[in-house]
Structures are given as structure tokens and as C-alpha cells.
C-alpha positions as a printed NumPy array, in Angstrom:
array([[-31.379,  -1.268, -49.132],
       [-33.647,  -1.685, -45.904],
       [-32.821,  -4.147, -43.922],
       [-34.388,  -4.869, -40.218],
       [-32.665,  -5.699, -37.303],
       [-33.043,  -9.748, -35.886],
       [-31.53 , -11.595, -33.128],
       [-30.568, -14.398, -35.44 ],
       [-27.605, -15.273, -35.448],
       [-26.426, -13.167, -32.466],
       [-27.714, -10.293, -34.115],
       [-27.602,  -9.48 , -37.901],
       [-29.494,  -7.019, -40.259],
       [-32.101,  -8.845, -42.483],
       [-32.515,  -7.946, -46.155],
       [-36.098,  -6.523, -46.332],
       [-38.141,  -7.757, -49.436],
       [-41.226,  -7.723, -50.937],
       [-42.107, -11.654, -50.111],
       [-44.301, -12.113, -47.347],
       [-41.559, -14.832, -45.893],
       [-37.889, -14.781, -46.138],
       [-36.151, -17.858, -48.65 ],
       [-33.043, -19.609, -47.894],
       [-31.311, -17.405, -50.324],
       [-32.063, -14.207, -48.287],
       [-29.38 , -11.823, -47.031],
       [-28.541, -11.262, -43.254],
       [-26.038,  -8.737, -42.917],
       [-23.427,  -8.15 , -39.887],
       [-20.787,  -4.539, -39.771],
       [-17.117,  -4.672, -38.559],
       [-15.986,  -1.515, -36.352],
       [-15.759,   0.643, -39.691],
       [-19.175,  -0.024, -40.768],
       [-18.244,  -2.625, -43.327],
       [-20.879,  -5.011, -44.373],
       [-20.407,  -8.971, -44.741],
       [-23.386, -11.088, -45.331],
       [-24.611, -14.819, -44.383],
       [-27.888, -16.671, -46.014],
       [-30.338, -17.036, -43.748],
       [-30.991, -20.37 , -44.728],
       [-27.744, -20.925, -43.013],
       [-28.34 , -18.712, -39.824],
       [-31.415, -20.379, -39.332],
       [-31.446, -24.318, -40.024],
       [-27.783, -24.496, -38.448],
       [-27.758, -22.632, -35.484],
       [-24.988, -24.888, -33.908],
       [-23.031, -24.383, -37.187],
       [-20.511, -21.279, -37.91 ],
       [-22.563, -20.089, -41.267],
       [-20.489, -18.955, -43.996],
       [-19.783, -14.939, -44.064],
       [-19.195, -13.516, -47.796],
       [-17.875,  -9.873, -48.068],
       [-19.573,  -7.444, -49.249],
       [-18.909,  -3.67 , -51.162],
       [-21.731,  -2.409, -49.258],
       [-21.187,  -0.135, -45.773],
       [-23.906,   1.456, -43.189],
       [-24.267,   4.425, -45.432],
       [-25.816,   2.196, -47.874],
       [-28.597,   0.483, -45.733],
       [-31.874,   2.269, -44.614],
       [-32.455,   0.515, -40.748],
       [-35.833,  -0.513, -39.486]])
């Protein structure tokens, strides 16, 4: 999966797609000390910045993500 790095957030990875924008329902990820992935919509990250978004868990680590 490629994913590109934003300051969103404080920093997450952003699921790279073909659509020329991101939606609501795409995925920003974020890695815990053992390169676990957990992932927020950025829909959430980005209309509620004052908000704690919701972080789902994920089966995905760094060795599955190509970085840009």
C-alpha cells in the first residue's frame, strides 16, 4: 500500500489512491514503537481538529506500506 507522509493530525501516513482528492472515508495511518499500524478517517483528522478522532487497529505493519 503507498501511503504519503502529512502533518495532519500531528503526523500520520495517508492512504495514496487513484482519486485526484482524498474522501472522508480515506485512511490516515499512525505506527506504535513496533511498527504496528492503526488507522483514523481523514474525514475525522481533518473537519475535527480540536476533536480526539477515532483510531481503529489494524493487521497491517511498516513492512506492508511503500512510503512516499
Amino acid at each position: 500500500m503507498l501511503v504519503k507522509f502529512s502533518t495532519l493530525g500531528g503526523g500520520v501516513w495517508i492512504e495514496q489512491r487513484d482519486e485526484a482528492e482524498y474522501s472522508a472515508q480515506t485512511r490516515c495511518f499512525r505506527f506504535d514503537g513496533n511498527g504496528r499500524a492503526e488507522f483514523a478517517y481523514y474525514g475525522e483528522l481533518s473537519t475535527n481538529p480540536d476533536r480526539d478522532p477515532r483510531w481503529y487497529g489494524h493487521v497491517y505493519t511498516s513492512k506492508d506500506f511503500l512510503f512516499a
